[in-house]
PQR file of N, CA, C, O and H, with PARSE charges and radii, in Angstrom:
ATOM      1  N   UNK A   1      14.395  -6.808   2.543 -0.4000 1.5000
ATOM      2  CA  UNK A   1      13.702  -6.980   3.810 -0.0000 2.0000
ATOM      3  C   UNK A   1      12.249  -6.503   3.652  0.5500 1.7000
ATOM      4  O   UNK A   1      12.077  -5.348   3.261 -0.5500 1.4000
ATOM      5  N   UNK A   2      11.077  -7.363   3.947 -0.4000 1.5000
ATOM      6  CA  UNK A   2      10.310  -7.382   3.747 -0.0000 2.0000
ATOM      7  C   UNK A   2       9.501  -6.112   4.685  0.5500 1.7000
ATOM      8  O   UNK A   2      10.142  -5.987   5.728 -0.5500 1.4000
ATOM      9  H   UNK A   2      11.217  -8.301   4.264  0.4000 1.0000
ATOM     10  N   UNK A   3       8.281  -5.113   4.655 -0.4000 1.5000
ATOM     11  CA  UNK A   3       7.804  -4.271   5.840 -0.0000 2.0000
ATOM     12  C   UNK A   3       7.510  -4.640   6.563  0.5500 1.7000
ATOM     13  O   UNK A   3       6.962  -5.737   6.453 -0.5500 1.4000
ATOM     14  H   UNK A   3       7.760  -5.215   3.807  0.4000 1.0000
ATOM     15  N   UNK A   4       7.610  -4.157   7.583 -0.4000 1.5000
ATOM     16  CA  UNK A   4       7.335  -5.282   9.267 -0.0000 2.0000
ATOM     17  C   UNK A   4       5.720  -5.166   9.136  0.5500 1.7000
ATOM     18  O   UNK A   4       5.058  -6.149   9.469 -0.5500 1.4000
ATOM     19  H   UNK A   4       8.055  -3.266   7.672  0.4000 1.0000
ATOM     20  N   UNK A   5       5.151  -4.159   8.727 -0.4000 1.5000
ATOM     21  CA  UNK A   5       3.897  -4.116   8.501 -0.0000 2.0000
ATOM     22  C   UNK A   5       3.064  -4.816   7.310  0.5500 1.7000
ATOM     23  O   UNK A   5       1.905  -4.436   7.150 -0.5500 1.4000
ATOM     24  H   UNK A   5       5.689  -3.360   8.456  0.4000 1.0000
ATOM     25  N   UNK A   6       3.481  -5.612   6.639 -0.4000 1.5000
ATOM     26  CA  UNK A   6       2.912  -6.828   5.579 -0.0000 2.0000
ATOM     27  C   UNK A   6       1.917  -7.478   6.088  0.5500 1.7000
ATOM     28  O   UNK A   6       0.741  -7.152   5.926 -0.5500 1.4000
ATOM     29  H   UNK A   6       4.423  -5.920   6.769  0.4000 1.0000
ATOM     30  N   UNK A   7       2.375  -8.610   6.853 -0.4000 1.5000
ATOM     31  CA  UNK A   7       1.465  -9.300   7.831 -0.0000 2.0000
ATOM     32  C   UNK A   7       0.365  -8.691   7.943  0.5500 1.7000
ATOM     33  O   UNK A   7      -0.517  -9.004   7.143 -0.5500 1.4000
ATOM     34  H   UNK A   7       3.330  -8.875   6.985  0.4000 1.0000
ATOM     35  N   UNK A   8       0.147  -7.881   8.730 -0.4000 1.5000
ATOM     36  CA  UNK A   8      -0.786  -6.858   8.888 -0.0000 2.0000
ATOM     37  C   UNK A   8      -1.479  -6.085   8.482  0.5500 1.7000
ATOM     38  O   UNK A   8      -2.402  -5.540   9.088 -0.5500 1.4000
ATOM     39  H   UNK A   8       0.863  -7.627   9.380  0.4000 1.0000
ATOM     40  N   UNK A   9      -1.124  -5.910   7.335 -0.4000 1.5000
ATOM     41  CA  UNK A   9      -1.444  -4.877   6.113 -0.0000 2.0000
ATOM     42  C   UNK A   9      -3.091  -4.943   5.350  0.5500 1.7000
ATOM     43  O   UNK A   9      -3.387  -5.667   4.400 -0.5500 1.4000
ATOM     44  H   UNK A   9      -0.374  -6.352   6.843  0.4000 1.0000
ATOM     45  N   UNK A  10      -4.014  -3.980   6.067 -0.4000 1.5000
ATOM     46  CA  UNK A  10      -5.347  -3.973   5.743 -0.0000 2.0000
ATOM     47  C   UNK A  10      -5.209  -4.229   4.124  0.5500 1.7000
ATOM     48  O   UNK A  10      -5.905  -5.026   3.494 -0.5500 1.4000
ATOM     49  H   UNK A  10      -3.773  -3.392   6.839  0.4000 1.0000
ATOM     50  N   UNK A  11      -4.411  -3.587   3.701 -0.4000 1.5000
ATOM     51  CA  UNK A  11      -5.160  -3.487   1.821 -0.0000 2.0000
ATOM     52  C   UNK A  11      -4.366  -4.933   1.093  0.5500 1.7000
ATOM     53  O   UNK A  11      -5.095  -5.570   0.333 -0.5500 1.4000
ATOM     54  H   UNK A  11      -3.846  -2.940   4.212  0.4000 1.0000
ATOM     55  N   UNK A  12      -3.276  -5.337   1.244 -0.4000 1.5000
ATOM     56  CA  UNK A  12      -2.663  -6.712   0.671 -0.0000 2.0000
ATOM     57  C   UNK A  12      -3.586  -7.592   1.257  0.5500 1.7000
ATOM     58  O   UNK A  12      -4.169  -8.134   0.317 -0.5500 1.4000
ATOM     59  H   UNK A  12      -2.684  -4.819   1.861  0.4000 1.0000
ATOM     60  N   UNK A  13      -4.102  -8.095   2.523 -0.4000 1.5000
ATOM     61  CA  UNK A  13      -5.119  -8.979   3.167 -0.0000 2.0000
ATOM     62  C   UNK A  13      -5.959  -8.583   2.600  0.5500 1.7000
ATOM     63  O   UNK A  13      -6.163  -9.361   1.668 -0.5500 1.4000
ATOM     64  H   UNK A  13      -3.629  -7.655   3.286  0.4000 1.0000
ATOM     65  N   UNK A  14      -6.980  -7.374   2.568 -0.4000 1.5000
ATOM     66  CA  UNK A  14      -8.013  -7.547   1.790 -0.0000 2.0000
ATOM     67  C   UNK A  14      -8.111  -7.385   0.212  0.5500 1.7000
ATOM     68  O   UNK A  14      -9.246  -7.657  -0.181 -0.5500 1.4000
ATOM     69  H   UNK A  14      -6.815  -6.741   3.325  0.4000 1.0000
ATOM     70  N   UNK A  15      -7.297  -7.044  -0.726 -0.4000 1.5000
ATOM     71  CA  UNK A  15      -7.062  -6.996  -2.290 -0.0000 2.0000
ATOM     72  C   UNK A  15      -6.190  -8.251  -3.017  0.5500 1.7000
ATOM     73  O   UNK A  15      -5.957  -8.396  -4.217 -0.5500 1.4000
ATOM     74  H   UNK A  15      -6.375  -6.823  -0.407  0.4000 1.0000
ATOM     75  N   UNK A  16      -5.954  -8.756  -2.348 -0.4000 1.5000
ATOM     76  CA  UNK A  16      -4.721 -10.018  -2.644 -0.0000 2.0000
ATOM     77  C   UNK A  16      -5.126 -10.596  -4.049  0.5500 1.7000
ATOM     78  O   UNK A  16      -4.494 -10.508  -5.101 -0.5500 1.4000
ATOM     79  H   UNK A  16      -6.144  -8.638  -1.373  0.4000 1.0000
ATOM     80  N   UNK A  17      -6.406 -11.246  -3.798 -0.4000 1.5000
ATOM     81  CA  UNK A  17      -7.263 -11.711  -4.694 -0.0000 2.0000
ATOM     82  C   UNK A  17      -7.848 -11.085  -5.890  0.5500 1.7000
ATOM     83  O   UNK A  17      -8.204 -11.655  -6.921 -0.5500 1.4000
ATOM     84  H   UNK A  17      -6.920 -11.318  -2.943  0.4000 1.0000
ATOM     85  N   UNK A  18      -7.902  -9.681  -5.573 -0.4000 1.5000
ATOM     86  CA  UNK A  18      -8.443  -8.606  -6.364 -0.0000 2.0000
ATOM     87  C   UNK A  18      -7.604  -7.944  -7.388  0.5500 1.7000
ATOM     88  O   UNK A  18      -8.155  -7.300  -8.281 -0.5500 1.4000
ATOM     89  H   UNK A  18      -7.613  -9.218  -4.735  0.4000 1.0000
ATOM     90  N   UNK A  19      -6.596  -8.027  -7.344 -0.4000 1.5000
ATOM     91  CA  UNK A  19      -5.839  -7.422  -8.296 -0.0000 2.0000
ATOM     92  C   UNK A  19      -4.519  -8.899  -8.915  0.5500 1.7000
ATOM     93  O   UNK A  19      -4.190  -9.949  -8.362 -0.5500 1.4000
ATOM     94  H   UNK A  19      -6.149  -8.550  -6.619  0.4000 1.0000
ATOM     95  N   UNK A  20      -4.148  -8.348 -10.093 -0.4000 1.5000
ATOM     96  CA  UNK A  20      -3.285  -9.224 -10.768 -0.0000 2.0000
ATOM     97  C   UNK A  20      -2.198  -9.375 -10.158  0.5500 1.7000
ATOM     98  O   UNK A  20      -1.650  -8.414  -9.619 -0.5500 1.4000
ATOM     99  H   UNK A  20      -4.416  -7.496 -10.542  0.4000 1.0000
ATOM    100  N   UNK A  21      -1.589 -10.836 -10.123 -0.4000 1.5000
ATOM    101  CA  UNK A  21      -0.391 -11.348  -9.544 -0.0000 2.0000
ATOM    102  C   UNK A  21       0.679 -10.626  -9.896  0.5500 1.7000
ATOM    103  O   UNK A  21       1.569 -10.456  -9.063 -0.5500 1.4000
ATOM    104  H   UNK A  21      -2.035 -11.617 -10.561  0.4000 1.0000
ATOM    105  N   UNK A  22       0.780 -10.101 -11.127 -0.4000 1.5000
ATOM    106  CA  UNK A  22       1.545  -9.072 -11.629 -0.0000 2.0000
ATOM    107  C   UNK A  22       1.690  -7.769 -10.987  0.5500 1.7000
ATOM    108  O   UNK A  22       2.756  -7.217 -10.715 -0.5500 1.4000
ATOM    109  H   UNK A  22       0.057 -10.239 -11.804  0.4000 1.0000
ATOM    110  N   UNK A  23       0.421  -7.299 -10.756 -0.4000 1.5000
ATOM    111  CA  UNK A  23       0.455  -6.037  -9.935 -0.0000 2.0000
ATOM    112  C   UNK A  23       0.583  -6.314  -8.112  0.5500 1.7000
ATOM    113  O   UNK A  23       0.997  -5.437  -7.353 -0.5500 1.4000
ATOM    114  H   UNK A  23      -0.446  -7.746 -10.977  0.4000 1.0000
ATOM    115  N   UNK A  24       0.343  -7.063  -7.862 -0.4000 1.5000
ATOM    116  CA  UNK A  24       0.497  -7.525  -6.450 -0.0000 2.0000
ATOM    117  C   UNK A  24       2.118  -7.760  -6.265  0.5500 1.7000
ATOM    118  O   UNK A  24       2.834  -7.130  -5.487 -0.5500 1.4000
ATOM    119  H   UNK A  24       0.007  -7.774  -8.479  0.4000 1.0000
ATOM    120  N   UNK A  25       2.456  -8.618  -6.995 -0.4000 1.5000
ATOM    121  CA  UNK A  25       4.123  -8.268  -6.921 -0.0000 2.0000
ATOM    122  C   UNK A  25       4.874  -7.200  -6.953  0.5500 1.7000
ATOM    123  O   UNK A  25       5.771  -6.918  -6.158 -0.5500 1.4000
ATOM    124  H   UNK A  25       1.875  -9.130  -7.628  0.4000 1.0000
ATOM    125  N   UNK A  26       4.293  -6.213  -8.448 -0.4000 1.5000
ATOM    126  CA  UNK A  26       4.977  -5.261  -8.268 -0.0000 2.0000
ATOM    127  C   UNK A  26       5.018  -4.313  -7.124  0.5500 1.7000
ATOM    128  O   UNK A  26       5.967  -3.547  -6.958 -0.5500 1.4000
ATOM    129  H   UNK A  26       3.565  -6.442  -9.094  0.4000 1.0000
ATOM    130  N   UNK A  27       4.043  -4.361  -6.380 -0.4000 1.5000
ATOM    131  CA  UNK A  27       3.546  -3.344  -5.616 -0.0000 2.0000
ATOM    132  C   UNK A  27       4.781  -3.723  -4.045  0.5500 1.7000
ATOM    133  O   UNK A  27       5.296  -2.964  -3.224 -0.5500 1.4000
ATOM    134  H   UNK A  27       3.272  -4.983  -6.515  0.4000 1.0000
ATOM    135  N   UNK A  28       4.835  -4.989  -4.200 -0.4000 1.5000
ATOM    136  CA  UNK A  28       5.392  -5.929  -2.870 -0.0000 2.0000
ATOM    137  C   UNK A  28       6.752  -5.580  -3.582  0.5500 1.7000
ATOM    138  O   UNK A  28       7.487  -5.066  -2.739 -0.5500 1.4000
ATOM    139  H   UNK A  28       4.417  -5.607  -4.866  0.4000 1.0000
ATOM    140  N   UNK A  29       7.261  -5.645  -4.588 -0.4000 1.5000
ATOM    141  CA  UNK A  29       8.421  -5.737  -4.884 -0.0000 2.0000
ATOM    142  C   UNK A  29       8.914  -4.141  -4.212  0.5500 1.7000
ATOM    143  O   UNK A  29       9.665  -3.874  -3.273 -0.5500 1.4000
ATOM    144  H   UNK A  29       6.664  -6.063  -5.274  0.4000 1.0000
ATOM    145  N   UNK A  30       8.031  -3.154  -5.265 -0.4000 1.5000
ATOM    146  CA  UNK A  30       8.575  -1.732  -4.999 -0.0000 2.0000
ATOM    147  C   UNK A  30       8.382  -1.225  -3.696  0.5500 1.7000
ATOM    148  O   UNK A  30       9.431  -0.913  -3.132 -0.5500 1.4000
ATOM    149  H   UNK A  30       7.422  -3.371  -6.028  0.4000 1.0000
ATOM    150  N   UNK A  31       7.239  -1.037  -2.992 -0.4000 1.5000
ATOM    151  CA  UNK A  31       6.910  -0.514  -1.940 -0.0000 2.0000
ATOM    152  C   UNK A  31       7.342  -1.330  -0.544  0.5500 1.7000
ATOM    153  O   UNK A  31       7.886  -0.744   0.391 -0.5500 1.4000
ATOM    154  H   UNK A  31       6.386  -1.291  -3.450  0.4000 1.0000
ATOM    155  N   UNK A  32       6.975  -3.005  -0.520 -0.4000 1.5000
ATOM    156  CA  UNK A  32       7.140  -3.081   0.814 -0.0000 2.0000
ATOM    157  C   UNK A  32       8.552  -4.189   0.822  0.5500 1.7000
ATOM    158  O   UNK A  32       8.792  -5.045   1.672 -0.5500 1.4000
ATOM    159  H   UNK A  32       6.533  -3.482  -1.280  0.4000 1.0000
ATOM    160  N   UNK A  33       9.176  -3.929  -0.128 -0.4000 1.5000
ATOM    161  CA  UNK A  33      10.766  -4.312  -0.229 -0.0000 2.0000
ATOM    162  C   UNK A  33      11.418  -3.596  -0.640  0.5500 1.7000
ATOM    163  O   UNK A  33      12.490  -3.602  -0.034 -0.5500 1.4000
ATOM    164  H   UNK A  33       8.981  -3.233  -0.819  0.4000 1.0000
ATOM    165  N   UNK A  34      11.357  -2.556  -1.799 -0.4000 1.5000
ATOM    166  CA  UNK A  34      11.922  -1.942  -2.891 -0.0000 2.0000
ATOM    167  C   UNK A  34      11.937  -0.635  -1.851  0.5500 1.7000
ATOM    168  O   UNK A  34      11.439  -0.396  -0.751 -0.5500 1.4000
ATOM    169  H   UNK A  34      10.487  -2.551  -2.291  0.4000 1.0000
ATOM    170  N   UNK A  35      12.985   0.252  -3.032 -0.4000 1.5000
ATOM    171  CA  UNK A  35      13.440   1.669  -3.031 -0.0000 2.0000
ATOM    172  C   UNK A  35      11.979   2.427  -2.700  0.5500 1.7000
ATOM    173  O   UNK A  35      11.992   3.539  -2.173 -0.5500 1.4000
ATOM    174  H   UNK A  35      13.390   0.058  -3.926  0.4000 1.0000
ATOM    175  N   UNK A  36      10.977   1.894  -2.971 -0.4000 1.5000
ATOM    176  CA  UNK A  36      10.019   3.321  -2.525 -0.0000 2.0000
ATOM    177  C   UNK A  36       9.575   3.205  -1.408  0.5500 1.7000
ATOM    178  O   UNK A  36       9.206   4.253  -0.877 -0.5500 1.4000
ATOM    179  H   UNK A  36      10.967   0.990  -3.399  0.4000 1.0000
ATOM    180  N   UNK A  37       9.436   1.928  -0.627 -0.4000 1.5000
ATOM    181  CA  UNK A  37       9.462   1.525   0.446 -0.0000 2.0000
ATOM    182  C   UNK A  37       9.413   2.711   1.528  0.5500 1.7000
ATOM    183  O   UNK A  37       8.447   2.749   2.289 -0.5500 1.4000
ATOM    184  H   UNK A  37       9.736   1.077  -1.057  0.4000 1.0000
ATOM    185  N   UNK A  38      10.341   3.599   1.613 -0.4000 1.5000
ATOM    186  CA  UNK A  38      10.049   5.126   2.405 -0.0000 2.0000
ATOM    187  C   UNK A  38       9.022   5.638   2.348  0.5500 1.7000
ATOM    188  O   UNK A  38       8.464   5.936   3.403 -0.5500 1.4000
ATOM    189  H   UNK A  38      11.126   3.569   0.994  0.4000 1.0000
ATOM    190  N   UNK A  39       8.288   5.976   0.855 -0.4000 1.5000
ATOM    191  CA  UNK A  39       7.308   6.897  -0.012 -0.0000 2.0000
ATOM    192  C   UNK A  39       6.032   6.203   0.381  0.5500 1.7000
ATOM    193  O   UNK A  39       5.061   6.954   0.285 -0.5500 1.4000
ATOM    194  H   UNK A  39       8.741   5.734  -0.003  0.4000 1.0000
ATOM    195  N   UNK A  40       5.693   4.719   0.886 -0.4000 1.5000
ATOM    196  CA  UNK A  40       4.634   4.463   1.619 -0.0000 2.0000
ATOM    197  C   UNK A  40       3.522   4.973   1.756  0.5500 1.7000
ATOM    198  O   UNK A  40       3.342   5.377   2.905 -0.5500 1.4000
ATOM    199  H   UNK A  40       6.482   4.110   0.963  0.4000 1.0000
ATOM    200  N   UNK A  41       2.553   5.157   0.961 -0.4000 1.5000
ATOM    201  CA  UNK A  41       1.445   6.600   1.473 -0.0000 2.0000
ATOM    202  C   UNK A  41       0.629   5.799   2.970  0.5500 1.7000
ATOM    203  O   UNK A  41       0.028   6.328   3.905 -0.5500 1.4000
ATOM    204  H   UNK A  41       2.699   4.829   0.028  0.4000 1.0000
ATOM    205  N   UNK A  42       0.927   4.362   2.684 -0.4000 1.5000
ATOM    206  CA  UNK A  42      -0.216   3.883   3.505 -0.0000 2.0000
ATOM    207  C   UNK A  42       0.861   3.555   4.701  0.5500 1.7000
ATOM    208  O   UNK A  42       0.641   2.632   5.486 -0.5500 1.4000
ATOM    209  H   UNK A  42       1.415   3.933   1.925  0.4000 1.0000
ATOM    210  N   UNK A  43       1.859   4.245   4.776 -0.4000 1.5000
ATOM    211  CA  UNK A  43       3.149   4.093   6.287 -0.0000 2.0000
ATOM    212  C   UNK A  43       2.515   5.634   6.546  0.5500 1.7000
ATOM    213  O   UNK A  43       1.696   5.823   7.445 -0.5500 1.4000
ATOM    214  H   UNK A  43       2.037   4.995   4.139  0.4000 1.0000
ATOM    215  N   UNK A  44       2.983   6.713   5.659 -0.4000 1.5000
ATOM    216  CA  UNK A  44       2.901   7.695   6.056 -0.0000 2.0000
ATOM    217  C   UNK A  44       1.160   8.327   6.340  0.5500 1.7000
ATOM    218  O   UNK A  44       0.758   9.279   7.008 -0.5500 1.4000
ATOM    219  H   UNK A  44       3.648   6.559   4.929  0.4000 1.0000
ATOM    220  N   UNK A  45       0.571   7.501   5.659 -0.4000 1.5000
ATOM    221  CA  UNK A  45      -1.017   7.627   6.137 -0.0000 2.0000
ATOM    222  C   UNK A  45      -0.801   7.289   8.098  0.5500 1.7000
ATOM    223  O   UNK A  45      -1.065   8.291   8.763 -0.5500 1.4000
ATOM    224  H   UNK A  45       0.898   6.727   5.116  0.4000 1.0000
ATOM    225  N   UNK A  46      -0.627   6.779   8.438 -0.4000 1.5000
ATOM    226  CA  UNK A  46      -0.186   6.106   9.721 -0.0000 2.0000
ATOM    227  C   UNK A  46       0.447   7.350  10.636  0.5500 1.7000
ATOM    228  O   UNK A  46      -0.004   7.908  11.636 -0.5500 1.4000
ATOM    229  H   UNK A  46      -0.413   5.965   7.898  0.4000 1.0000
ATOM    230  N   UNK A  47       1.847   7.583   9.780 -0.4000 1.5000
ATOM    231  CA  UNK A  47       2.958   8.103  10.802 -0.0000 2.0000
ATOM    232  C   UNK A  47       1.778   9.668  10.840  0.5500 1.7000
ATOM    233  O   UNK A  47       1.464  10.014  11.979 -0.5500 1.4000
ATOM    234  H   UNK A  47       2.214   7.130   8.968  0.4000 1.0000
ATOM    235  N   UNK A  48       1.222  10.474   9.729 -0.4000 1.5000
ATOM    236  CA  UNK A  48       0.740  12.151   9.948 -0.0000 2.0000
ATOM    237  C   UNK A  48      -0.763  12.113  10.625  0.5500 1.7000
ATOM    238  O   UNK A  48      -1.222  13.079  11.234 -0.5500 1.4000
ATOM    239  H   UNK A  48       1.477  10.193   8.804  0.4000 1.0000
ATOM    240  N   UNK A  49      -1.447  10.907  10.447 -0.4000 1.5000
ATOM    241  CA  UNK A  49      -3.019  11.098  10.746 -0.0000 2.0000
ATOM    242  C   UNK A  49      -3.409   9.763  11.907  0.5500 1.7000
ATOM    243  O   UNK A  49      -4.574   9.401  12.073 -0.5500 1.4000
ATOM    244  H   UNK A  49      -1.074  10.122   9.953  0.4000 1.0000
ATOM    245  N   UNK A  50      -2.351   9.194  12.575 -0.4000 1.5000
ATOM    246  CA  UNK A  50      -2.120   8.547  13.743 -0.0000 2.0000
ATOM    247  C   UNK A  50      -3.404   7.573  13.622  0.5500 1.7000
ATOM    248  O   UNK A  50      -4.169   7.398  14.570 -0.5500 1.4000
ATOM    249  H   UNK A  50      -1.405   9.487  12.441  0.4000 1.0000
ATOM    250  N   UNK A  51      -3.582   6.888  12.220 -0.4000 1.5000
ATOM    251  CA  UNK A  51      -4.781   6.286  12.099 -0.0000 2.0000
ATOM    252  C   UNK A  51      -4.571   5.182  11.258  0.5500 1.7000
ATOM    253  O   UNK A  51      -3.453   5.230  10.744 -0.5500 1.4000
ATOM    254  H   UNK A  51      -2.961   7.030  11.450  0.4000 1.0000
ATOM    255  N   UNK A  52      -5.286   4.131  10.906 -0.4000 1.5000
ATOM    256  CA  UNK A  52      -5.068   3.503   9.662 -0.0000 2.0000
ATOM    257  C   UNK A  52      -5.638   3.973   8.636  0.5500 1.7000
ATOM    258  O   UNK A  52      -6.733   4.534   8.587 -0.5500 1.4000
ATOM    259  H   UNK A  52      -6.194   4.092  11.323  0.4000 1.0000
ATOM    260  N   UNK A  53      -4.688   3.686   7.537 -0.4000 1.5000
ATOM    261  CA  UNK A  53      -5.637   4.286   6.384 -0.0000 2.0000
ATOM    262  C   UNK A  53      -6.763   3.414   5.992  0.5500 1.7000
ATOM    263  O   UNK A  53      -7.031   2.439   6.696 -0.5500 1.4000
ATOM    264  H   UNK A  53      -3.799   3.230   7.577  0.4000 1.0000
ATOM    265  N   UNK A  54      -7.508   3.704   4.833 -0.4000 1.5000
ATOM    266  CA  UNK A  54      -8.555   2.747   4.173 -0.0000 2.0000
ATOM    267  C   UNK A  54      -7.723   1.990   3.948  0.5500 1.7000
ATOM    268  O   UNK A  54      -6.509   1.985   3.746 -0.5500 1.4000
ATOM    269  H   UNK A  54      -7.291   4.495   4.261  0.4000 1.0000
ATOM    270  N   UNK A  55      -8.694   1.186   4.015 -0.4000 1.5000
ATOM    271  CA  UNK A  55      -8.003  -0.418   2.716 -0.0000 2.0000
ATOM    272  C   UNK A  55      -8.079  -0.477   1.681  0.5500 1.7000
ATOM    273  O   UNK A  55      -7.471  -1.405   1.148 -0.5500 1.4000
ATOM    274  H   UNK A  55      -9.680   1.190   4.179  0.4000 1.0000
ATOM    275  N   UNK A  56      -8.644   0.210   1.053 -0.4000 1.5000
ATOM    276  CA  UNK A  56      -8.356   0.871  -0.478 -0.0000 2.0000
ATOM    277  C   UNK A  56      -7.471   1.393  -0.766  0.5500 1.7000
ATOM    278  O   UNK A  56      -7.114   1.331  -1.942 -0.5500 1.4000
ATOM    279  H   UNK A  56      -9.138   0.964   1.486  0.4000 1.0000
ATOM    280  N   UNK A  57      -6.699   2.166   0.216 -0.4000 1.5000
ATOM    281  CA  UNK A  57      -5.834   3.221  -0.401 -0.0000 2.0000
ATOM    282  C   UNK A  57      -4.063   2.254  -0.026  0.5500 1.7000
ATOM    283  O   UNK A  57      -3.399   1.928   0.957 -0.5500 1.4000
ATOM    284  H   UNK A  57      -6.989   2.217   1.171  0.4000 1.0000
ATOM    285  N   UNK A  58      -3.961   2.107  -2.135 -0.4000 1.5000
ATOM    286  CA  UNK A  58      -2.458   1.416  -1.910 -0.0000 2.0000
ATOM    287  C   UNK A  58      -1.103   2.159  -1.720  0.5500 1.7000
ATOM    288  O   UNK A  58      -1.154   3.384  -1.605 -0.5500 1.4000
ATOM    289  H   UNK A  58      -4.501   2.372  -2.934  0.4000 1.0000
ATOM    290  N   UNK A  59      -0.060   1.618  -1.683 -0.4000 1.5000
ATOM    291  CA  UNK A  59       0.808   1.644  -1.155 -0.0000 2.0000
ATOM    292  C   UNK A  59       1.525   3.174  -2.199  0.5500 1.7000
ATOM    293  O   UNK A  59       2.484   3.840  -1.808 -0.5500 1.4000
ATOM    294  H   UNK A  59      -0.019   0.623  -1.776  0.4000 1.0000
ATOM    295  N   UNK A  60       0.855   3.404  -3.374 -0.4000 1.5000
ATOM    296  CA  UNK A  60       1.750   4.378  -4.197 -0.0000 2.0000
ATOM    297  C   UNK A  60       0.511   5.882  -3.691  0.5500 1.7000
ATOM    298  O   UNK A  60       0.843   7.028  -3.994 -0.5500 1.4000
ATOM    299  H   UNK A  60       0.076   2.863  -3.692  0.4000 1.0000
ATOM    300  N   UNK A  61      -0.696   5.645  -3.014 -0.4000 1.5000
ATOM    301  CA  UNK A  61      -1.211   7.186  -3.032 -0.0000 2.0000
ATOM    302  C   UNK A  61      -2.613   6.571  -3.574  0.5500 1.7000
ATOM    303  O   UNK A  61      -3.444   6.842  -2.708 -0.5500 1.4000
ATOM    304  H   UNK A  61      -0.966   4.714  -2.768  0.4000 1.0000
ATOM    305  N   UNK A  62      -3.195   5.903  -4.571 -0.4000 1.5000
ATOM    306  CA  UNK A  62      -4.338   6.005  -5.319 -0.0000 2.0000
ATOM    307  C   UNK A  62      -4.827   4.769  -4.593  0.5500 1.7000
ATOM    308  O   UNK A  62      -4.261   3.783  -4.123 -0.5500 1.4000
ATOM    309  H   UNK A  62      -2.520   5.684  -5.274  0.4000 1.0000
ATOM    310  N   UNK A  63      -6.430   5.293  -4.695 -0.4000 1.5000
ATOM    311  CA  UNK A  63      -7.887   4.174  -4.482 -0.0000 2.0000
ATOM    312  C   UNK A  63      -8.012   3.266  -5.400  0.5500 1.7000
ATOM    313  O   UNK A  63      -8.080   3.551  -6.595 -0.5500 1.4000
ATOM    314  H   UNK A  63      -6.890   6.095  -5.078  0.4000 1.0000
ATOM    315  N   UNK A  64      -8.068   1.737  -4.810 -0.4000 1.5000
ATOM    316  CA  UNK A  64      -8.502   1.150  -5.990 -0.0000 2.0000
ATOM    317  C   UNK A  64      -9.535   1.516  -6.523  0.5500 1.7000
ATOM    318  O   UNK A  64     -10.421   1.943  -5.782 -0.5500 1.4000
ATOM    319  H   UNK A  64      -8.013   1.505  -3.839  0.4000 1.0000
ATOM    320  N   UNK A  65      -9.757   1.473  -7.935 -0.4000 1.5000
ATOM    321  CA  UNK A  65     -10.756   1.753  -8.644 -0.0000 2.0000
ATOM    322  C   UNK A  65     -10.817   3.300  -9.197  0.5500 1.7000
ATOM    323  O   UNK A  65     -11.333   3.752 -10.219 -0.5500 1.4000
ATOM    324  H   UNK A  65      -9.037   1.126  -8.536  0.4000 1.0000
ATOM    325  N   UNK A  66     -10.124   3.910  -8.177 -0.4000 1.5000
ATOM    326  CA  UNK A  66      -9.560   5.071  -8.659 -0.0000 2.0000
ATOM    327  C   UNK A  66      -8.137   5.662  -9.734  0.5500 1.7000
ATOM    328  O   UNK A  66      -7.023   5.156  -9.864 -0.5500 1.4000
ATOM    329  H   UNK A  66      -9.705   3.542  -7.347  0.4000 1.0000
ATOM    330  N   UNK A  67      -8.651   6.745 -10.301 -0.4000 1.5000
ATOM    331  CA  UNK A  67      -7.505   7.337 -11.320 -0.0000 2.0000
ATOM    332  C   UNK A  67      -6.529   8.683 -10.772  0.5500 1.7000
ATOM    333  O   UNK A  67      -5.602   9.284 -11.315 -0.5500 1.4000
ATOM    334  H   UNK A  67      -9.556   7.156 -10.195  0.4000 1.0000
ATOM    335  N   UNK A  68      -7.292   8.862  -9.270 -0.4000 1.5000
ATOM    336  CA  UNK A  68      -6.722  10.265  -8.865 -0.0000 2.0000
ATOM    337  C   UNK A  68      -5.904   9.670  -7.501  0.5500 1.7000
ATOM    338  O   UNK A  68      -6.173   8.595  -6.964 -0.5500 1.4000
ATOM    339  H   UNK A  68      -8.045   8.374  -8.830  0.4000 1.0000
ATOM    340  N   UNK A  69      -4.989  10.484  -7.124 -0.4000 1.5000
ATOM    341  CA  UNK A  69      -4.497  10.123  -5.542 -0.0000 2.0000
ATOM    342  C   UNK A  69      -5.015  10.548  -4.561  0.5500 1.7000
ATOM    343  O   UNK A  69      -5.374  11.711  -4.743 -0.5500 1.4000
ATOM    344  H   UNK A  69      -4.771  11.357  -7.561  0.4000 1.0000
ATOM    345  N   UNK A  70      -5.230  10.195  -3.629 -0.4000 1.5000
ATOM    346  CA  UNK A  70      -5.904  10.648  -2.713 -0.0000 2.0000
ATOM    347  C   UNK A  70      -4.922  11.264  -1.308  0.5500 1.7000
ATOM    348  O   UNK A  70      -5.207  12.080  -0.432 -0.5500 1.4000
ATOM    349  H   UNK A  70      -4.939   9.250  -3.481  0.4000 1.0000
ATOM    350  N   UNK A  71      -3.768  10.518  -1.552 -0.4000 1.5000
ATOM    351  CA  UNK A  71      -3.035  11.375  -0.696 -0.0000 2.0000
ATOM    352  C   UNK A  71      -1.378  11.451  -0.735  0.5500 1.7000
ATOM    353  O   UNK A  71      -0.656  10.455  -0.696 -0.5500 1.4000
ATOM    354  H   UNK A  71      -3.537   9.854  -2.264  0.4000 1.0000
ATOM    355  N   UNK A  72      -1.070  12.363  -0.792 -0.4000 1.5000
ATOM    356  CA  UNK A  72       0.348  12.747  -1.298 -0.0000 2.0000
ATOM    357  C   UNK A  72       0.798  13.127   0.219  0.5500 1.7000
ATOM    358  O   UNK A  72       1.939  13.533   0.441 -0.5500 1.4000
ATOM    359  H   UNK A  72      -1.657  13.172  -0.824  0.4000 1.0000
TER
END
């Protein structure tokens, strides 16, 4: 089951293009279908800081373009 929040989803709408079909899947596979799907940084960016996150910041914690996480 896909995240009800996909559709919608600032960083897949704006990175779609930007990153490899490979990594765009995986990311869709694990996070907004898959087992990590809970672990969400950019759900739980939402549920603790009642905000959207950047659109940079994907679905595992890290900025694109970045090597560090930005939020755990």
């Amino acid at each position: 089951m896909l995240c009800e929040r996909f559709a919608t989803c600032a960083f897949f709408k704006t990175y779609k293009n930007d990153i490899s079909n490979r990594q765009y899947e995986f990311l869709i596979a694990t996070y907004c279908e898959g087992d990590l799907r809970p672990q969400c940084k950019r759900m739980k960016w939402r549920q603790n800081k009642k905000e959207e996150p950047p659109e940079t910041l994907l679905p595992n914690g890290y900025l694109i373009g970045s090597i560090s996480r930005v939020y755990d």
